[in-house]
Structures are given as C-alpha cells and as structure tokens.
C-alpha positions as CSV (number, residue, x, y, z in Angstrom):
1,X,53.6,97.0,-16.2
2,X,50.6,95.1,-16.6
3,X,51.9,91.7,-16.5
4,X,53.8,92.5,-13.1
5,X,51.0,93.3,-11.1
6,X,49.2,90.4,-12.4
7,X,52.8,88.0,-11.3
8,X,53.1,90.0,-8.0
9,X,49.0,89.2,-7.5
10,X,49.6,86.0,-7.6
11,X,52.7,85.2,-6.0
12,X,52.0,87.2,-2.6
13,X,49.4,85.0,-1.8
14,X,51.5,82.2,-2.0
15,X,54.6,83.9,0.0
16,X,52.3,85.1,2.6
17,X,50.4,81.8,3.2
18,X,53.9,79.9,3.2
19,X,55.0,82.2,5.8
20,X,51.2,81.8,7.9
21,X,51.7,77.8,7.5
22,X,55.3,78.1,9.4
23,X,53.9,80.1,11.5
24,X,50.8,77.7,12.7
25,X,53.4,74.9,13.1
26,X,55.6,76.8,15.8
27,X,52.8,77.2,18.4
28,X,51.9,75.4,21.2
29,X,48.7,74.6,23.3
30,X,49.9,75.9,26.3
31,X,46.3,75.4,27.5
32,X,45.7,71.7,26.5
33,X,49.2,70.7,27.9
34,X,49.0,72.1,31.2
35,X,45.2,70.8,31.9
36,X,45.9,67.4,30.1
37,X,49.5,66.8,32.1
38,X,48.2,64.6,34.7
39,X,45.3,63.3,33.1
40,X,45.2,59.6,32.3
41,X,43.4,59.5,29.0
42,X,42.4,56.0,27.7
43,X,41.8,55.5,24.3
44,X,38.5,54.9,22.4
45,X,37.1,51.7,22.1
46,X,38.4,50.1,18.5
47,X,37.4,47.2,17.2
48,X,39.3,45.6,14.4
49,X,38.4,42.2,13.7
50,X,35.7,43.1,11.2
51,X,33.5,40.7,10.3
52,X,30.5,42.5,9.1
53,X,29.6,39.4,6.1
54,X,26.8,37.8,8.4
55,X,23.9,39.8,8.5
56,X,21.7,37.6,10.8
57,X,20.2,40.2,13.2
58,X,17.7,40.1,16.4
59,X,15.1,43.2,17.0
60,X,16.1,44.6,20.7
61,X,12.6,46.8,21.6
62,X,12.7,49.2,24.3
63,X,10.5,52.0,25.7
64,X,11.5,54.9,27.4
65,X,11.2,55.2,31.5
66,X,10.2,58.6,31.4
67,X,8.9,60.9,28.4
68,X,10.3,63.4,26.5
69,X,8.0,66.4,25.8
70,X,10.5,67.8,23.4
71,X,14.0,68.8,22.2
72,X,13.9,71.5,24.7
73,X,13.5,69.1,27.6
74,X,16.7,67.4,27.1
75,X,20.2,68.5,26.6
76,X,23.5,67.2,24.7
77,X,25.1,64.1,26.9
78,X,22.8,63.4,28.8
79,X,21.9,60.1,30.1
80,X,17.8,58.4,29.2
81,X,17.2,55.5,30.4
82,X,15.2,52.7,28.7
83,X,13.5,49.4,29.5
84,X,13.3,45.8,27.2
85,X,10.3,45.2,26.1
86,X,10.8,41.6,25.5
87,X,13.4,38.6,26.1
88,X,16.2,38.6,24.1
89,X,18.0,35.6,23.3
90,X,21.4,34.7,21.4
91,X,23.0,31.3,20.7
92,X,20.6,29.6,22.9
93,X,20.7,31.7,26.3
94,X,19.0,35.0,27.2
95,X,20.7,38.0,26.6
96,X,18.6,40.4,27.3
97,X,15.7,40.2,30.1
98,X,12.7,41.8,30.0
99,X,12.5,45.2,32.1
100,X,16.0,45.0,32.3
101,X,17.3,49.1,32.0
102,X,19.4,50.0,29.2
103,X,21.5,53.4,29.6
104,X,21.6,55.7,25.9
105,X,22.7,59.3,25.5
106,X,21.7,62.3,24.1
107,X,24.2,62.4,21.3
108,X,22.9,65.9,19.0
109,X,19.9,68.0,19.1
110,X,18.6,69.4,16.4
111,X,16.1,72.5,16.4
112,X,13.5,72.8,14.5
113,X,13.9,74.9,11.0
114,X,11.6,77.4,8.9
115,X,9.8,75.9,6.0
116,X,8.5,73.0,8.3
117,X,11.8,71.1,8.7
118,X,11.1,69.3,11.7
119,X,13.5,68.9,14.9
120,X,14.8,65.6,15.7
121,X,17.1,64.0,19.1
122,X,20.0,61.2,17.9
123,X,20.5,59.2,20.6
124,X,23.5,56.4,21.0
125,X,26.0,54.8,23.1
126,X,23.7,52.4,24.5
127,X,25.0,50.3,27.4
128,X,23.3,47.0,28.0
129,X,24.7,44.9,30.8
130,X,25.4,41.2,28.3
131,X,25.7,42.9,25.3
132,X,28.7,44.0,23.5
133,X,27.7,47.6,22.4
134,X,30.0,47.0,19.2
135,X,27.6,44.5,18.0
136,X,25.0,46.7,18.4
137,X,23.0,49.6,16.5
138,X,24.8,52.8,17.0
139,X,22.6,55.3,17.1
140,X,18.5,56.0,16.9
141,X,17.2,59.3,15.7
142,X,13.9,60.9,17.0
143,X,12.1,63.0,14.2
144,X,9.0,65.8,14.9
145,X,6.5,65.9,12.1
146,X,8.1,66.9,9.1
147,X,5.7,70.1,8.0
148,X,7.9,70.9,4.2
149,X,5.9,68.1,2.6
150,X,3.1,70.6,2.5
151,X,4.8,74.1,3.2
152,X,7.2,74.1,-0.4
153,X,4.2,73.0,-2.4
154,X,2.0,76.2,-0.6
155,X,5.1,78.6,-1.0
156,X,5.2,77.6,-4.4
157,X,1.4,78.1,-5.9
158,X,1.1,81.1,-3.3
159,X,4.6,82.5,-5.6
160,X,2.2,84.3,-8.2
161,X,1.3,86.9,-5.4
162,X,4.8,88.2,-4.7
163,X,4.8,88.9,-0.6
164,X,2.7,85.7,0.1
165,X,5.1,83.1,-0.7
166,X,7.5,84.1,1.6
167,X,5.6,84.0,4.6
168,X,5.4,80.0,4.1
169,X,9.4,80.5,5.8
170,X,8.1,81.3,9.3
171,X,6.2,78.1,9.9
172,X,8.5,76.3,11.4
173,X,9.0,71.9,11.8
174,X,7.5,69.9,14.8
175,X,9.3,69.0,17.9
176,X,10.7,65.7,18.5
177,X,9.2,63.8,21.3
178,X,9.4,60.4,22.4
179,X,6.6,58.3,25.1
180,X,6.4,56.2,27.2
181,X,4.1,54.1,25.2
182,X,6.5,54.6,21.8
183,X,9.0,51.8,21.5
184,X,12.5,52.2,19.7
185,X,13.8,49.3,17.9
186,X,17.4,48.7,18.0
187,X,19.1,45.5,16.1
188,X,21.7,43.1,17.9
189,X,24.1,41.1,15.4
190,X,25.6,38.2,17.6
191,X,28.1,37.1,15.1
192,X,29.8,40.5,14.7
C-alpha cells in the first residue's frame, strides 16, 4: 500500500498541472484586445547591422538644467533635461554644440536599503538632436553614498554582544542626488 501512495503522490501533480497548462492556453485577454483594437502600435527600434569591432569612442559631458535633491524628487518616466558641456565633433563636423539640450528619462528608482545600501536613479533613452541614440551609451546610473562599507564591518565586531549587532540593520544608504555643478559623462561610438 505503501508504494501506491508514493505512485499516486507523484503522478497527481503531473495530471493536475497538465490539466492547469490546457487550461492557461484557452483564455483570452479580453482586456488587452478591446483597449489595443484601434491602437496603432509601432514596433521598437532594432538595430541589426552590428558592428560593435571598433571601439573608437568620444566623451559626450553634460550637466543637469535643474537639480535633483533626491530619489524622492523624481518619479519613473519622467523626462530631465541636460545641457553639453562641450563641442562634440565626429568625422570632421560638429555633432554636438555646446549648451545644446539633450532629453533622458527616469528609467528605475531605487530606494535606499538597511545596512547602508545606498539608493541610486538609472537614467536612459537619451535623445540628442544629430546623434543616433543607437550609437550611444544606454543608460547612466546615479548612486547615494554607499554606507555598508562601514555598517557590515560594525555589525560584525559589535556580534559578540548579542542585541547590538542587529541594530546596524536600521541605518539605512544615502540618497541619490545629482547637481547642477556634477557632470555625467556619456560615450558616442560614431562607427557603430
């Protein structure tokens, strides 16, 4: 009897997940279809000539317009806008001007964490006006001061006194801010 109720154990599971998979495949996004219907979605941009063998590269710098205090100041999509710092030239003629704006967004926010993990803002999809955004970098990322360097080393001599060490968990990472005086540097591969 033994022996059955180990077979029968095993096999449900398997029936009864068989039965759940043609079950998944029979339903319908009634929701998706009827707000997507008239909808003229485009596709992402793809690029598929790759040619990623010449590595020759020019610094784009650019400073923020206005600051961000923190990663409470800012939300998920939205738009910053930043200004050149300096000329930018490719092939012989100017890609880039100085003070010309250049449009990012807010791509993810992260919080900051307990045991001094800091918070930090990714920002991408930049948008210059002469440059292909292809040939460009994708993405920045904005990090607050990173407090574990010091907190895991406390928690850990403060572990012979057995409540102590775990009041290192509430100190929590920096925020992530970004001046007007700090400049990002982004990189520009021409022959991409």
């Amino acid at each position: 009897m033994n022996k059955k109720k180990r077979l029968l154990t095993l096999i449900i599971p398997f029936i009864l997940s068989a039965s759940m998979c043609n079950a998944a495949t029979l339903l319908q996004d009634d929701f998706a279809d009827s707000t997507l219907k008239d909808k003229n979605l485009k596709n992402p941009y793809s690029y598929y000539k790759y040619n990623y063998q010449d590595l020759k590269r020019i610094s784009i710098e650019l400073k923020v317009i206005a600051d961000i205090k923190s990663e409470k100041y800012v939300h998920e999509g939205e738009t910053i806008v930043f200004r050149a710092c300096h000329d930018v030239y490719a092939h012989g003629r100017k890609v880039l001007r100085k003070d010309d704006l250049v449009y990012a967004r807010v791509e993810t926010i992260i919080r900051s964490g307990m045991n001094g993990i800091p918070a930090s803002i990714i920002i991408g999809d930049f948008k210059f006006d002469n440059i292909d955004s292809s040939k460009v970098t994708d993405t920045i990322e904005i990090f607050g001061q990173d407090r574990s360097l010091w907190v895991f080393p406390l928690k850990w001599a403060l572990t012979f006194l057995p409540p102590t060490g775990t009041f290192t968990n509430f100190i929590k990472g920096g925020h992530a801010s970004l001046k007007e005086r700090d400049t990002i540097e982004l990189y520009y591969y021409p022959n991409w």
